[in-house]
DOVEX-5529 format. One line per field, with one value per atom (N, C-alpha, C): residue number from 1; x negated, y negated, z. Coordinates in steps of 0.2 Angstrom, whole numbers, padded with zeros to 4 digits. Last residue first. Layout:
N
i (NUM,...)
x (X,...)
y (Y,...)
z (Z,...)
END
This chain:
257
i (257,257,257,256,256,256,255,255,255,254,254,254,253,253,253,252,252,252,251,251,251,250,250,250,249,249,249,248,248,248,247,247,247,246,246,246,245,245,245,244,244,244,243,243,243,242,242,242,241,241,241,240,240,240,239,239,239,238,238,238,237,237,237,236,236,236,235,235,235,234,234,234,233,233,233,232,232,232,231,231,231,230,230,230,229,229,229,228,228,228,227,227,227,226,226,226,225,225,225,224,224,224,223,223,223,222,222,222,221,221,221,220,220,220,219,219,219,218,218,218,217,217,217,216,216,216,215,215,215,214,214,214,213,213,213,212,212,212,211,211,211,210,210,210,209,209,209,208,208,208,207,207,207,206,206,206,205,205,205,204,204,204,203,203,203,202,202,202,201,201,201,200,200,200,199,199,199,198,198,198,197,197,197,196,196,196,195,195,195,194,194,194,193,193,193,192,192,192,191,191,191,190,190,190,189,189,189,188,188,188,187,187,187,186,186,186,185,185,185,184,184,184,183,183,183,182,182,182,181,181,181,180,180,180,179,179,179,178,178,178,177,177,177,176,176,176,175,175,175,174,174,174,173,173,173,172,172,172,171,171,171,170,170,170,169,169,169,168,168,168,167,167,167,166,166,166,165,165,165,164,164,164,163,163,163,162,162,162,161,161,161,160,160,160,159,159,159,158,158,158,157,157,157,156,156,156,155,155,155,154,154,154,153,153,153,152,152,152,151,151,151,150,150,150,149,149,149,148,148,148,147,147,147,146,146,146,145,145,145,144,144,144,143,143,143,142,142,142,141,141,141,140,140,140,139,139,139,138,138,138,137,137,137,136,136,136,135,135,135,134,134,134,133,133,133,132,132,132,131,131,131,130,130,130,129,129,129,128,128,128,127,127,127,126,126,126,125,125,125,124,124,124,123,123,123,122,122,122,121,121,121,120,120,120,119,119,119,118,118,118,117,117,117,116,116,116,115,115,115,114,114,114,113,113,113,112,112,112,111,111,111,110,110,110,109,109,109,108,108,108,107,107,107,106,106,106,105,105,105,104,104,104,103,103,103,102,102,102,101,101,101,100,100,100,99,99,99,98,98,98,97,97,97,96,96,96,95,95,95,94,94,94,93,93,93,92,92,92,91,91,91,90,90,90,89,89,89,88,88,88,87,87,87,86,86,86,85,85,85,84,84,84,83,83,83,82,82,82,81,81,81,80,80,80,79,79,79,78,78,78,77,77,77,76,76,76,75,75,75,74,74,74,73,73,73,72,72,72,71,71,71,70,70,70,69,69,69,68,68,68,67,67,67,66,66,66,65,65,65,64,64,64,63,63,63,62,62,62,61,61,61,60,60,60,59,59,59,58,58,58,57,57,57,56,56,56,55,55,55,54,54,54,53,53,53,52,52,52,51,51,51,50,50,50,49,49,49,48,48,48,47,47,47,46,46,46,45,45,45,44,44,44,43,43,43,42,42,42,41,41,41,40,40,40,39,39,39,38,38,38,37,37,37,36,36,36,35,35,35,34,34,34,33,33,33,32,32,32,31,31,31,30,30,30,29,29,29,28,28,28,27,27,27,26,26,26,25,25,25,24,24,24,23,23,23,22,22,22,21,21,21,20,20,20,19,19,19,18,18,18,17,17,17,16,16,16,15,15,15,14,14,14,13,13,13,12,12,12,11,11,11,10,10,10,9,9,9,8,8,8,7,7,7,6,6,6,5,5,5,4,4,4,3,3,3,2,2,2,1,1,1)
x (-0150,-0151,-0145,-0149,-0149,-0150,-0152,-0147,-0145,-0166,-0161,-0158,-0172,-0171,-0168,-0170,-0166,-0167,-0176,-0168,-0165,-0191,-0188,-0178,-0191,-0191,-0189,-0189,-0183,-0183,-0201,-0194,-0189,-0211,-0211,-0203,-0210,-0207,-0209,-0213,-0207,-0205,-0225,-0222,-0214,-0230,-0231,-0228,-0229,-0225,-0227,-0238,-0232,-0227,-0253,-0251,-0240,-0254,-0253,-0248,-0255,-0250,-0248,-0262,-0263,-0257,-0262,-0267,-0267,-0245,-0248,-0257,-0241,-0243,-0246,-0240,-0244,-0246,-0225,-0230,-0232,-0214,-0221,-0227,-0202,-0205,-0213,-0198,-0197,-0201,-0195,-0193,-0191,-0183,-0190,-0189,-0170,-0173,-0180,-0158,-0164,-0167,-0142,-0143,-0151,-0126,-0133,-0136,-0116,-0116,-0121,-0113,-0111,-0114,-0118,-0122,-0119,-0115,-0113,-0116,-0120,-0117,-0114,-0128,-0124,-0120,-0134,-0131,-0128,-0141,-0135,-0130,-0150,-0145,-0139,-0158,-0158,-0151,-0160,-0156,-0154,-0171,-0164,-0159,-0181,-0178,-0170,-0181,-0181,-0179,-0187,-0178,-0177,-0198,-0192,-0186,-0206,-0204,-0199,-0205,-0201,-0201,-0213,-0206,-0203,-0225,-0221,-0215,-0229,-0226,-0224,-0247,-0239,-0237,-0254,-0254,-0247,-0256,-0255,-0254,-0243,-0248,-0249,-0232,-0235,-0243,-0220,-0227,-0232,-0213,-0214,-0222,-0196,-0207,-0207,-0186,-0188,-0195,-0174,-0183,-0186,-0158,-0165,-0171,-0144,-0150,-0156,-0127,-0131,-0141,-0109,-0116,-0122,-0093,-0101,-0106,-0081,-0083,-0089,-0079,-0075,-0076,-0097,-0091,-0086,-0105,-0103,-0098,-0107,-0103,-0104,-0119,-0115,-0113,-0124,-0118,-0115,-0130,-0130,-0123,-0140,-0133,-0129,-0152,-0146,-0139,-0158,-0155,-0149,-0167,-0162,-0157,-0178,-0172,-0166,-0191,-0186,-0180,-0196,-0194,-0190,-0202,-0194,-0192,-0218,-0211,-0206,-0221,-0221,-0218,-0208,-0214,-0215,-0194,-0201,-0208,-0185,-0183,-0190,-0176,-0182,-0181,-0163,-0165,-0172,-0147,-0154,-0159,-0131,-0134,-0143,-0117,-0124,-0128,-0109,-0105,-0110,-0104,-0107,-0104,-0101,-0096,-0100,-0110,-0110,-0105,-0108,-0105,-0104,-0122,-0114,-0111,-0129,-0130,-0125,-0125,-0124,-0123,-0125,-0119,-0117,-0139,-0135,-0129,-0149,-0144,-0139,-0153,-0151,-0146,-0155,-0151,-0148,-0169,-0162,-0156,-0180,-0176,-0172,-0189,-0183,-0180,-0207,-0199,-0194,-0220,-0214,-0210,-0228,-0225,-0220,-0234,-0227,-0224,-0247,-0245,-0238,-0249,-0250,-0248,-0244,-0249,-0249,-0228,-0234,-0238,-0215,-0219,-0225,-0201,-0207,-0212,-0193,-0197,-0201,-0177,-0182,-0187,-0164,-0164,-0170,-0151,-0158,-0159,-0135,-0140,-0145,-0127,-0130,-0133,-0113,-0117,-0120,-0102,-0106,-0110,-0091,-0097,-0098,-0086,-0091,-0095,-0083,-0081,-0086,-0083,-0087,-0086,-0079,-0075,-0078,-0094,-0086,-0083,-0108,-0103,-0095,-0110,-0110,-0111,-0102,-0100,-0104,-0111,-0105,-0100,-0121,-0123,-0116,-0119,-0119,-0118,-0117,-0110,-0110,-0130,-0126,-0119,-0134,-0136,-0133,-0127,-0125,-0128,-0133,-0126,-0125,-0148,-0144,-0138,-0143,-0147,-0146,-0137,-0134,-0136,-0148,-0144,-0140,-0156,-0158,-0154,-0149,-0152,-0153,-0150,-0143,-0145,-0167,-0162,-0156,-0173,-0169,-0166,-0187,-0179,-0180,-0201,-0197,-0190,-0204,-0206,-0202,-0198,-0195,-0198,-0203,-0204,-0203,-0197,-0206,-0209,-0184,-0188,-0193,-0184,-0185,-0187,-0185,-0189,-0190,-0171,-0174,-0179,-0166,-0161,-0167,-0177,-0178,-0173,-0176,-0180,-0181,-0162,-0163,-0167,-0157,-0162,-0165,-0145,-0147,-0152,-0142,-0144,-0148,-0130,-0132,-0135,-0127,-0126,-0131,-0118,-0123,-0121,-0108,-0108,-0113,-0108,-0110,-0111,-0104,-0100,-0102,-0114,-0110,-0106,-0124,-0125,-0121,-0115,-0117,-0119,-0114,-0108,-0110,-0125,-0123,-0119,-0127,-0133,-0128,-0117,-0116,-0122,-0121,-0116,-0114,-0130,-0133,-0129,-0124,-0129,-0129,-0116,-0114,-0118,-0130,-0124,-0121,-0133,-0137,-0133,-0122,-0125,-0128,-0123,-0118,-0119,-0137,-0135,-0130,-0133,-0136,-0136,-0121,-0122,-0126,-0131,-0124,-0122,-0140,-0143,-0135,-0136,-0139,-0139,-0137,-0138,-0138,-0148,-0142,-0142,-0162,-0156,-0151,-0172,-0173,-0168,-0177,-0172,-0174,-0188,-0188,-0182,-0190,-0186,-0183,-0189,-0196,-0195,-0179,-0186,-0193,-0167,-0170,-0179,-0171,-0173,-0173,-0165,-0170,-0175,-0151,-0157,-0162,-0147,-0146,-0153,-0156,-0146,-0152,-0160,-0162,-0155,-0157,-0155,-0158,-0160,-0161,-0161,-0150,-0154,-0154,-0147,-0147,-0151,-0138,-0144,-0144,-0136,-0134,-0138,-0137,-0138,-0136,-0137,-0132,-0136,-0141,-0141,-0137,-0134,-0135,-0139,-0145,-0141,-0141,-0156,-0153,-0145,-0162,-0167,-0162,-0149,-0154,-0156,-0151,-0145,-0146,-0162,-0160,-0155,-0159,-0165,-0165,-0149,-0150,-0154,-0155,-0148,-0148,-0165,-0166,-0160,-0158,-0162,-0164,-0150,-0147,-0151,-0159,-0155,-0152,-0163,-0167,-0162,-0152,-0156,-0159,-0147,-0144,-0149,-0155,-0157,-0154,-0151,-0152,-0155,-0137,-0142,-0144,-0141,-0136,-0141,-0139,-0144,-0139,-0141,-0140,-0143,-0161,-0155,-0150,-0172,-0172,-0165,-0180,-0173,-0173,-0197,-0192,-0187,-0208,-0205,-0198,-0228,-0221,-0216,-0240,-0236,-0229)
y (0341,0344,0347,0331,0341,0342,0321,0322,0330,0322,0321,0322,0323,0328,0330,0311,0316,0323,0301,0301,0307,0305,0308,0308,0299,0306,0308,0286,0289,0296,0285,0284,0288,0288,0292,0292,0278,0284,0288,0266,0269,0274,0269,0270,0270,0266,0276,0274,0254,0258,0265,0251,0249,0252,0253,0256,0254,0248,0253,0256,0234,0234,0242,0236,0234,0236,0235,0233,0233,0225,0232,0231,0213,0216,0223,0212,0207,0207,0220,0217,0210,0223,0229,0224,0217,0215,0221,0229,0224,0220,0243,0240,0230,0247,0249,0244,0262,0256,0256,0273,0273,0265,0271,0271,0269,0280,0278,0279,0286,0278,0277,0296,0293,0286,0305,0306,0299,0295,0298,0299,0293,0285,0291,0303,0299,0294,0309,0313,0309,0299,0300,0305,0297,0293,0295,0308,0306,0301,0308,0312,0312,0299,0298,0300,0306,0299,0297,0317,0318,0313,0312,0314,0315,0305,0301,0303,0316,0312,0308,0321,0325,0322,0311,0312,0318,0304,0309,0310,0287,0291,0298,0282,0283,0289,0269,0276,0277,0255,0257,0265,0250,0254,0254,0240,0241,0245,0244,0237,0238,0258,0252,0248,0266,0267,0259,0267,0274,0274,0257,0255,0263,0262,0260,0260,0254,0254,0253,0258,0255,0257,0253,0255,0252,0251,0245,0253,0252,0252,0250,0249,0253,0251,0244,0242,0247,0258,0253,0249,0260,0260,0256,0265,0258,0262,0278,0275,0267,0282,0287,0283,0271,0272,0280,0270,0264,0270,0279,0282,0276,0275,0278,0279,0267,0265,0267,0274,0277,0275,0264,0270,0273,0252,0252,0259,0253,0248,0252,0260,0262,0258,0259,0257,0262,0264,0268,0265,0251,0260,0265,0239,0241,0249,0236,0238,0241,0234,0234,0233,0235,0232,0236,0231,0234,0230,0222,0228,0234,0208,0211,0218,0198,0202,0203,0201,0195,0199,0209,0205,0200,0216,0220,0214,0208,0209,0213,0209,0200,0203,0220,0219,0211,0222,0226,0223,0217,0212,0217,0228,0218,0215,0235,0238,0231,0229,0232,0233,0221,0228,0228,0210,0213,0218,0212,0213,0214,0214,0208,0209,0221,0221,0218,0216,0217,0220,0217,0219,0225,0214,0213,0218,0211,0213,0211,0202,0200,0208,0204,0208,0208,0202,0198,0204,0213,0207,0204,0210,0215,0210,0210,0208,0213,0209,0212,0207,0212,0207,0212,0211,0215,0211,0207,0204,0212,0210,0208,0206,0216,0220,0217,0205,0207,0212,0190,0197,0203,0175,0180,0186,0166,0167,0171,0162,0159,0161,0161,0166,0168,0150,0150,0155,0156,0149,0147,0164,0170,0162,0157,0162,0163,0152,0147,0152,0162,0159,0154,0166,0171,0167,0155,0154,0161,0158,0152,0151,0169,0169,0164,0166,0169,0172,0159,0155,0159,0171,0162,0162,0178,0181,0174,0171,0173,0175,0175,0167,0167,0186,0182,0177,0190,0190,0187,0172,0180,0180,0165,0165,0172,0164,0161,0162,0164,0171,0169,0161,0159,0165,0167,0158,0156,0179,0178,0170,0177,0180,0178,0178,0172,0173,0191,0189,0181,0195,0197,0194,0182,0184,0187,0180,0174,0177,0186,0191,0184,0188,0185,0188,0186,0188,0183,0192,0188,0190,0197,0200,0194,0199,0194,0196,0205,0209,0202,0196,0200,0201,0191,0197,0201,0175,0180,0187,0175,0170,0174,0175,0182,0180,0167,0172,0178,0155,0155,0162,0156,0159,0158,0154,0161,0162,0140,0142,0152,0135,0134,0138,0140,0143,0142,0131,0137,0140,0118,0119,0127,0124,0120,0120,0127,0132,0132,0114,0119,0127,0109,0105,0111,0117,0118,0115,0115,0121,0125,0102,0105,0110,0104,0101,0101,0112,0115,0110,0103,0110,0112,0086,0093,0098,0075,0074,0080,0075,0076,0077,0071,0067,0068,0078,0071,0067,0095,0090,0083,0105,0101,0095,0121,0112,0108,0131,0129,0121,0137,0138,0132,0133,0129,0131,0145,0136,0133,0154,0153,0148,0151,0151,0151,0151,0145,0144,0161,0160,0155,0166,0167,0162,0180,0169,0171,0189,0189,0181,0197,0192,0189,0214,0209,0202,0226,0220,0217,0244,0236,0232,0250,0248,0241,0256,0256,0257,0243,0247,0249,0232,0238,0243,0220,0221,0228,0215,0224,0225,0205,0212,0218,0197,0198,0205,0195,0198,0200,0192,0196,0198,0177,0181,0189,0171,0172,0179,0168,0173,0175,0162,0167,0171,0148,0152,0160,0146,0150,0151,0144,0146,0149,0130,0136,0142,0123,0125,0131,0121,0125,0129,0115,0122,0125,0107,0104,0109,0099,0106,0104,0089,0090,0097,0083,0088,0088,0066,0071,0075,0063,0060,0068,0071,0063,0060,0085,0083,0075,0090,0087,0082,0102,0098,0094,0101,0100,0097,0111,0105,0105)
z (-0119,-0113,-0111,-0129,-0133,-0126,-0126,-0127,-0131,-0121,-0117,-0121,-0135,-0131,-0124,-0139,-0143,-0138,-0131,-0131,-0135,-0133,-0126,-0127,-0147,-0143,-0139,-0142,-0147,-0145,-0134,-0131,-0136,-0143,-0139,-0136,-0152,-0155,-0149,-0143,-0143,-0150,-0142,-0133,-0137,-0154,-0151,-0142,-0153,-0157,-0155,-0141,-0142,-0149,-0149,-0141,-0142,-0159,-0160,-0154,-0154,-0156,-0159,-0135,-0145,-0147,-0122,-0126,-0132,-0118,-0116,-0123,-0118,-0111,-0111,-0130,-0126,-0119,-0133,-0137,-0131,-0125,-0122,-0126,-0113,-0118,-0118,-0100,-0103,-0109,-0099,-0094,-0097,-0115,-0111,-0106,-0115,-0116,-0112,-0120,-0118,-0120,-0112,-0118,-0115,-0106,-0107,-0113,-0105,-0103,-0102,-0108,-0114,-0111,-0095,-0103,-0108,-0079,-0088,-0094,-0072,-0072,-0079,-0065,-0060,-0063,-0076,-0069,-0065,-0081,-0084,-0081,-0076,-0075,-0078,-0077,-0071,-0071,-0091,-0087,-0080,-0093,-0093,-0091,-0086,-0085,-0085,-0093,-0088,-0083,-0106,-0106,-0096,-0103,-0105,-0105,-0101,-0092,-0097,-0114,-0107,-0104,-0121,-0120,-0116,-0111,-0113,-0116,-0112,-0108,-0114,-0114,-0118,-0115,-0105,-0106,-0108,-0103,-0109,-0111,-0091,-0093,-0100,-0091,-0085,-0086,-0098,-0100,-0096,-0104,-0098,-0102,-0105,-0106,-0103,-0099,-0098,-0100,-0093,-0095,-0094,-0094,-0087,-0095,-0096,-0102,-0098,-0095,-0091,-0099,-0103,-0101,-0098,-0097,-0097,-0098,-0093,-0101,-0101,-0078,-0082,-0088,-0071,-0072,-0078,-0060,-0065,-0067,-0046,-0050,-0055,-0032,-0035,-0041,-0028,-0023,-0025,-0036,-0033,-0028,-0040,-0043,-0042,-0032,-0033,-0035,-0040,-0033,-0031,-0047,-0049,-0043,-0041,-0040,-0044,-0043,-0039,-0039,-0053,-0056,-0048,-0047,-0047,-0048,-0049,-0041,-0041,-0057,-0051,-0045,-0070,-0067,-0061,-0076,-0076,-0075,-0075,-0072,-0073,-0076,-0076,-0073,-0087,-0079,-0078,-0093,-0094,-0089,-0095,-0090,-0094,-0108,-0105,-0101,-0109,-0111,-0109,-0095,-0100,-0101,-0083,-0088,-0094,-0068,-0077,-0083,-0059,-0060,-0064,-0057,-0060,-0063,-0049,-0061,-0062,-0039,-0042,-0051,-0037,-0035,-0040,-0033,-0041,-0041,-0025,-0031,-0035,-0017,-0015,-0017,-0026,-0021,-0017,-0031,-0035,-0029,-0018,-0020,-0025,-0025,-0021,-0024,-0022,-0028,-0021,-0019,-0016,-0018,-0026,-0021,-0017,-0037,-0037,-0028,-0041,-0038,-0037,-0061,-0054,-0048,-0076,-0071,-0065,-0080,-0079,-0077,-0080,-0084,-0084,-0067,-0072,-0076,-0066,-0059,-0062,-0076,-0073,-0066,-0085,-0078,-0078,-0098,-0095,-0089,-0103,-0099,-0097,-0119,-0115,-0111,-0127,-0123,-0117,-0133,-0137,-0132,-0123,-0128,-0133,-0117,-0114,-0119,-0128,-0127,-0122,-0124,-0125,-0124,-0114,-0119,-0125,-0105,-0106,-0113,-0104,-0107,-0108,-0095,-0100,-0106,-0083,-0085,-0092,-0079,-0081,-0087,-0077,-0082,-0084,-0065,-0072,-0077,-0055,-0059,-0065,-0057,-0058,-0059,-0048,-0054,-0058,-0037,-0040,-0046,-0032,-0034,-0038,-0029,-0035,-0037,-0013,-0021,-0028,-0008,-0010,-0016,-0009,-0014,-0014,0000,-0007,-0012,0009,0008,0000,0013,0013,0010,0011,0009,0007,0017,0019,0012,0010,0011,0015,0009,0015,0017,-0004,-0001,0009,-0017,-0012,-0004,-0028,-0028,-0024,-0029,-0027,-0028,-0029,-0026,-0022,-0046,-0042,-0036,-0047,-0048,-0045,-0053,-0048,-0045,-0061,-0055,-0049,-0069,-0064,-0058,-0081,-0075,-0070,-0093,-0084,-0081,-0106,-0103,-0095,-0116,-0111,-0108,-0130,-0125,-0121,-0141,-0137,-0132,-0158,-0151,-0146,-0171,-0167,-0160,-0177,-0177,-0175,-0175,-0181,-0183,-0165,-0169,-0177,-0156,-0155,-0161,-0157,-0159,-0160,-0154,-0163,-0163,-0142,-0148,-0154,-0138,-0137,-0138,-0140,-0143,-0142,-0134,-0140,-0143,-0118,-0121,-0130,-0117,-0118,-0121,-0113,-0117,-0119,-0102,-0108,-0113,-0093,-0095,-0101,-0091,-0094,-0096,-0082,-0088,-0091,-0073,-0077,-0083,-0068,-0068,-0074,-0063,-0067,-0070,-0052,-0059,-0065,-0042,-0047,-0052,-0039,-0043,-0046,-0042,-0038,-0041,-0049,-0042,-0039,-0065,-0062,-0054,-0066,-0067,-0064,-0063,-0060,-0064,-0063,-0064,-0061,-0075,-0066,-0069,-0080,-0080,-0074,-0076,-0082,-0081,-0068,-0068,-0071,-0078,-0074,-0069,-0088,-0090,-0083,-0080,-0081,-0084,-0077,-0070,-0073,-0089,-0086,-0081,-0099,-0093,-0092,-0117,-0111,-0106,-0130,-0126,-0118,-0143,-0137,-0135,-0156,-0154,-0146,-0162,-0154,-0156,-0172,-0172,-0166,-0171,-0168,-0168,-0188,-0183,-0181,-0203,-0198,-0194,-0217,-0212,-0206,-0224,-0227,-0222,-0216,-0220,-0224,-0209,-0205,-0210,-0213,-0212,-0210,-0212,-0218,-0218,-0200,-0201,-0209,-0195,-0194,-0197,-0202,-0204,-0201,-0197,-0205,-0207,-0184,-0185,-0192,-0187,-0184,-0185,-0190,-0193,-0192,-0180,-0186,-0190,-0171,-0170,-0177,-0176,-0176,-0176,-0178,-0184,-0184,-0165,-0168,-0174,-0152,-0156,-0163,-0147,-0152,-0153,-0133,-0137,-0144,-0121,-0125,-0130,-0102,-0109,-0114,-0099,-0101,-0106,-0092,-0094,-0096,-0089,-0087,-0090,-0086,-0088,-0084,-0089,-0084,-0087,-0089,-0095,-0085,-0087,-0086,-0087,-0093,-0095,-0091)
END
């Protein structure tokens, strides 16, 4: 089905939206932990939403920003952690297999400025951004390198970067950060177990992972994560809880290293 914007956008999420915020903040009440509810950027809806109102992609765009931003202060507004989800930055990419590069980053600079337009007045440490190549099965061959774009995902003023980091495409792209910088208070969050397989990583390739990063960006500025969503891409719901008491694992013995 194809959805297509025929007039202005206005937001009409809120209910849900506080539903889900009620509900999490219920479940984690009396607990010490960071709760997150996860919003998907601008660039990503437009993926989904063919335009046939507004007269070009930058209006749009901001249209859709305006919108999204009332949806990402209710979440911050209540004391959650807001984790954006943009796998459209790397991954559009492969909707454009014709661009250059320089071409390519154009096109995802401008949806990197909706994004930043609708986290407008957002504390950066309440906002983590994830960026992966899509989680599908398949090839992948065609990814743009990490190396392409670190520069566009540094620059979403957020308080953690989130990163695919233990497939077989990307896991070398530790080496990025051998020569990029993170931002001064930003943690970085590589994907130490992954969708990709149902085989359950080790926890010593997970501390071995981490430590990887944290030899170039800081012990303190890292924080263990997975590349991206595991429930539905990996083969059973057992598979996905033993890939993260495996993660926790491998985080404890990284951090006794």
């Amino acid at each position: 089905m194809a959805y297509v914007c025929t007039g202005p956008l206005r937001y009409t999420g809120a209910e849900t939206a506080r539903a889900d915020i009620d509900r999490l903040s219920s479940a984690v009440r009396g607990h010490d932990v960071e709760a997150f509810l996860p919003a998907i950027t601008p660039g990503t809806v437009e993926h989904w939403l063919r335009n046939e109102h507004y007269p070009d992609d930058e209006s749009f765009l901001a249209a859709i920003a305006d919108v999204l931003h009332e949806e990402y202060r209710a979440i911050t507004d209540a004391g959650l952690l807001l984790q954006v989800d943009d796998p459209d930055l790397p991954d559009g990419w492969q909707m454009f297999p014709e661009m250059t590069v320089p071409e390519y980053r154009r096109y995802a600079a401008l949806r990197v400025e909706a994004l930043n337009h609708a986290l407008r007045g957002i504390p950066p440490q309440q906002v983590r951004l994830h960026v992966c190549w899509g989680s599908q099965h398949g090839p992948h061959r065609d990814d743009i390198p990490l190396r392409d774009i670190i520069d566009l995902v540094l620059s979403v003023p957020a308080g953690c970067y989130s990163i695919e980091a233990s497939n077989p495409r990307h896991e070398h792209e530790w080496t990025v950060f051998q020569d990029v910088k993170l931002p001064d208070g930003a943690l970085l969050m590589p994907g130490v177990v992954g969708h990709a397989t149902d085989i359950i990583e080790h926890p010593a390739l997970v501390a071995q992972r981490l430590n990887r990063y944290a030899e170039l960006v800081g012990r303190e500025n890292v924080i263990a994560g997975t590349d991206c969503g595991l429930g539905g891409r990996v083969g059973h719901a057992e598979i996905v809880w033993a890939k993260l008491e495996d993660l926790a694992a491998g985080a404890r013995l990284a951090a006794r290293a």
